[in-house]
N, C-alpha and C positions, 0 to 999 in steps of 0.2 A: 901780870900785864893784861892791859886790856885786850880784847877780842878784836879783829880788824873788820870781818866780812860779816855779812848777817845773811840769810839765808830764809825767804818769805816762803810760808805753803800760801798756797790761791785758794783751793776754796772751801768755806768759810774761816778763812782767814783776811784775805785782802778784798774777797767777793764776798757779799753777804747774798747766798746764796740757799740760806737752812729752809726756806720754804718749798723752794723746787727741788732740791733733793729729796723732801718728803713727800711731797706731790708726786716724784717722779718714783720716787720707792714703792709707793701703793699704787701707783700705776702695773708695775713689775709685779706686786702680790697680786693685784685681780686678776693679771693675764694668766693665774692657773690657781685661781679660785681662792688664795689665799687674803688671810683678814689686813686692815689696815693699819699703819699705826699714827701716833700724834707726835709734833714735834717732840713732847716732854720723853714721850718711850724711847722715838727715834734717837735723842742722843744720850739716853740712860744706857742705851744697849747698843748702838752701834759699833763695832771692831772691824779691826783686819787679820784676819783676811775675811773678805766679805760674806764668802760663802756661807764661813761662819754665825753670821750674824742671820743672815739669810735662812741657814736652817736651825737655828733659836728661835724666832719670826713662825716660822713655818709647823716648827714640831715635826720633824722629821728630818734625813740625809739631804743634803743635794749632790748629786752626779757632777763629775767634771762638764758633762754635755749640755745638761740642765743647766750650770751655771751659764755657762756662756751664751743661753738661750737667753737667761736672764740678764744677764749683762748687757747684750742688745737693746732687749726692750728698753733698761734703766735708760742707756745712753740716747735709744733714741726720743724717749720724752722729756731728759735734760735738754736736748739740744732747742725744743718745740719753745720752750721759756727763756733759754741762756741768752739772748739780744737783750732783753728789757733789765735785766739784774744790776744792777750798780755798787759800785766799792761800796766797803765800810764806811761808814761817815767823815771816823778821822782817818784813813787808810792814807791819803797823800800827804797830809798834816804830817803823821810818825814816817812814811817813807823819807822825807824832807828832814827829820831829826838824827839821823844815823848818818852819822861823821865818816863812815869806812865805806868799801864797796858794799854792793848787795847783789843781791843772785836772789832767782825763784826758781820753786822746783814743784812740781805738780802731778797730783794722779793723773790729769784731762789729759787727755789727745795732742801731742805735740804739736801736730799741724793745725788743731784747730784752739790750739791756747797760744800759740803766739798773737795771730790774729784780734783775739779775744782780749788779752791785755795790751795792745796798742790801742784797739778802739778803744779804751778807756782810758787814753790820757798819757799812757806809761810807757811810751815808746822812749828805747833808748834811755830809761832809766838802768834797766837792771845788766850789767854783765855778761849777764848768760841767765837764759831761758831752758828750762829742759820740762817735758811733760812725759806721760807715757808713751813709752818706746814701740806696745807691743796691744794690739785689739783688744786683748783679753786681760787683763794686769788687775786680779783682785787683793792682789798680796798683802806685804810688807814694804815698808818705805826706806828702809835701812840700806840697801843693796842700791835705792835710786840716787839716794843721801853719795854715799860712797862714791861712785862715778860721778856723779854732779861735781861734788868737789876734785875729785880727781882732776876731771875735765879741765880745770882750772888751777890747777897746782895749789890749791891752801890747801892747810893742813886742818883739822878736824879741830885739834887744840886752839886755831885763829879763827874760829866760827861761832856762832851760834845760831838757831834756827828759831825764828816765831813761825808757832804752829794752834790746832787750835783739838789737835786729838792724843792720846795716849802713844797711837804711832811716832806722831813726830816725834816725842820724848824719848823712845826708843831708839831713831832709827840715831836722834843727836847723839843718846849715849853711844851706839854702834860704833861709833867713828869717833867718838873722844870729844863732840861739840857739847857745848852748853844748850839750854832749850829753855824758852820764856811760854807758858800756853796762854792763848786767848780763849776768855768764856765767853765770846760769841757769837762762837761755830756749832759745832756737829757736837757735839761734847756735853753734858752735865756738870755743870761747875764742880760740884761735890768729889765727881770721878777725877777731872785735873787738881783738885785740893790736895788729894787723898794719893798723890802717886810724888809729893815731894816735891817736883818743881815747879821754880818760881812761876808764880800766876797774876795775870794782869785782867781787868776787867774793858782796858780800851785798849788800842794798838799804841795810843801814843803813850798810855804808859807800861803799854810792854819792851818800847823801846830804849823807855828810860832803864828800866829794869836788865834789859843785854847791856847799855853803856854799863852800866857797873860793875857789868861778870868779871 
């Protein structure tokens, strides 16, 4: 049976946003001396939890305290760019092609992602909106997945999620959804090839691709 809800990550999923989280990444290594990286690194090696990736990056630990020092700075030079950023190209095209509900669910700041996706057109499209719950949230997406749907009574086997990182594919399996990835986020194509699920190169045919889960 088909899948009824779909379940959007925002960013770089629905936000083509891969420039300023790079920008905003090397912003966060200069502020304690460390080097930079290029788009191609940034999404060859990005994970979550971030800290992780953070001290891959770095060649060395990072402290819980550190991290959050760093999370800071990230957030606060994402936010200096996040006005001028604009959807995927076809992002309301493929939102427009999915026949069932839809819901988004997002790392960014609650209060400051609702706002964010109504200026952009999408008010009162999705269901239900949910972003991070909590200041510091470098994790896993699995737990956010969970409650999200919760929130909402579908079950995880009536979902699936476009996402555009190896998390998302996880947090779907987590919970028993399906998962379509887009290559043109945060991601190296190669790594979402390599991990099994279905892979779309546009949103709109990643959404063809959930119709037929």
């Amino acid at each position: 049976m088909a899948r009824t809800h779909l379940v959007w990550d925002w960013n770089g999923t629905l936000l083509d946003d891969l420039t300023l989280v790079v920008d905003s990444t090397n912003q966060t290594f200069a502020a304690i001396g460390g080097r930079s990286v290029d788009a191609d690194e940034h999404r060859s090696r990005f994970r979550r939890p971030v800290a992780e990736f953070y001290a891959e990056i770095l060649e060395r630990a990072i402290t819980d305290e550190e991290f959050e020092e760093l999370d800071r700075i990230f957030h606060e030079a994402y936010r200096v760019g996040l006005t001028t950023i604009p959807l995927v190209a076809d992002a309301e095209l493929a939102i427009r092609a999915w026949p069932g509900t839809q819901s988004l669910l997002s790392m960014w700041f609650h209060d400051e992602l609702v706002p964010a996706v109504e200026s952009r057109g999408l008010a009162g499209v999705f269901a239900r909106i949910d972003g991070r719950p909590t200041e510091v949230d470098g994790g896993l997406k699995a737990g956010h997945l969970a409650r999200h749907l919760a929130q909402q009574n579908i079950a995880g086997s009536d979902c699936v999620l476009i996402g555009d990182s190896i998390d998302d594919a996880d947090a779907a399996t987590a919970v028993g959804a399906a998962a379509v990835l887009y290559t043109g986020g945060f991601t190296d194509p190669l790594r979402l090839r390599a991990s099994g699920v279905p892979v779309a190169d546009t949103l709109v045919e990643a959404v063809s691709i959930a119709r037929s889960l």
